[in-house]
C-alpha positions in Angstrom: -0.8 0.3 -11.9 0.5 3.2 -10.2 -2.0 5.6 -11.1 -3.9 6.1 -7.9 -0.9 6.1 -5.3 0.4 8.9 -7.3 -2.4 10.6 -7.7 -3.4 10.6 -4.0 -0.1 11.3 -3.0 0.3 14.2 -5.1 -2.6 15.6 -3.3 -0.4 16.4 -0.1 3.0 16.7 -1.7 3.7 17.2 -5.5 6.5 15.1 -6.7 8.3 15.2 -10.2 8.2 12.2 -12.9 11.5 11.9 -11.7 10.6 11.5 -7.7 8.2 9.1 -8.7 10.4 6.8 -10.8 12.7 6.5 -7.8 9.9 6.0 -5.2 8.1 2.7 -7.7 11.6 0.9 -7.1 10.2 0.8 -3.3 6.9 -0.1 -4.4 5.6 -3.5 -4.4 1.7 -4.6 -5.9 -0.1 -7.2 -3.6 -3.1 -8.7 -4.4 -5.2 -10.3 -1.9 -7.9 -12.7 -2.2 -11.1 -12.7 -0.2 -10.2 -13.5 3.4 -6.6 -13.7 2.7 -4.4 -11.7 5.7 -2.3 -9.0 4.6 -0.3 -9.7 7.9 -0.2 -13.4 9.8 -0.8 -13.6 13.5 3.1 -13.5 15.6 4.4 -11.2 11.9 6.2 -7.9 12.8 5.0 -5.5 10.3 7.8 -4.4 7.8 5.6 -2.0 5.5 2.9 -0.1 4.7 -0.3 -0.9 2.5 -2.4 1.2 0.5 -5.8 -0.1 -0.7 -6.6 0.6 -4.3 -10.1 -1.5 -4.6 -11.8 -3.0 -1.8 -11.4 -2.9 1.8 -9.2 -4.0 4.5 -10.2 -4.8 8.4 -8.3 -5.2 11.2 -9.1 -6.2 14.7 -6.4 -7.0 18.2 -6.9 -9.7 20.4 -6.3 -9.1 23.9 
């Protein structure tokens, strides 16, 4: 499930087996459905996302 994060991340910085173990307890999967919001409207944004399959937009109102 993992597979991809790691392996894009340890394209800028190698980490051990071990380093990785600690950094999945930090790690939480999210699936989202098609027009489902990864963030609601008035939300403060906690966290960070990485997209494994698909694609994510984003827009601001003014």
């Amino acid at each position: 499930m993992y597979e991809l994060f790691f392996q894009k991340f340890n394209e800028k910085v190698p980490l051990t087996p071990e380093e990785q173990e600690q950094i999945k307890a930090y790690l939480t999967p999210k699936k989202l459905r098609k027009r489902q919001y990864l963030l609601q409207e008035g939300d403060v944004c906690k966290s960070i996302a990485f997209v494994e399959k698909g694609a994510l937009r984003y827009w601001l109102q003014a």
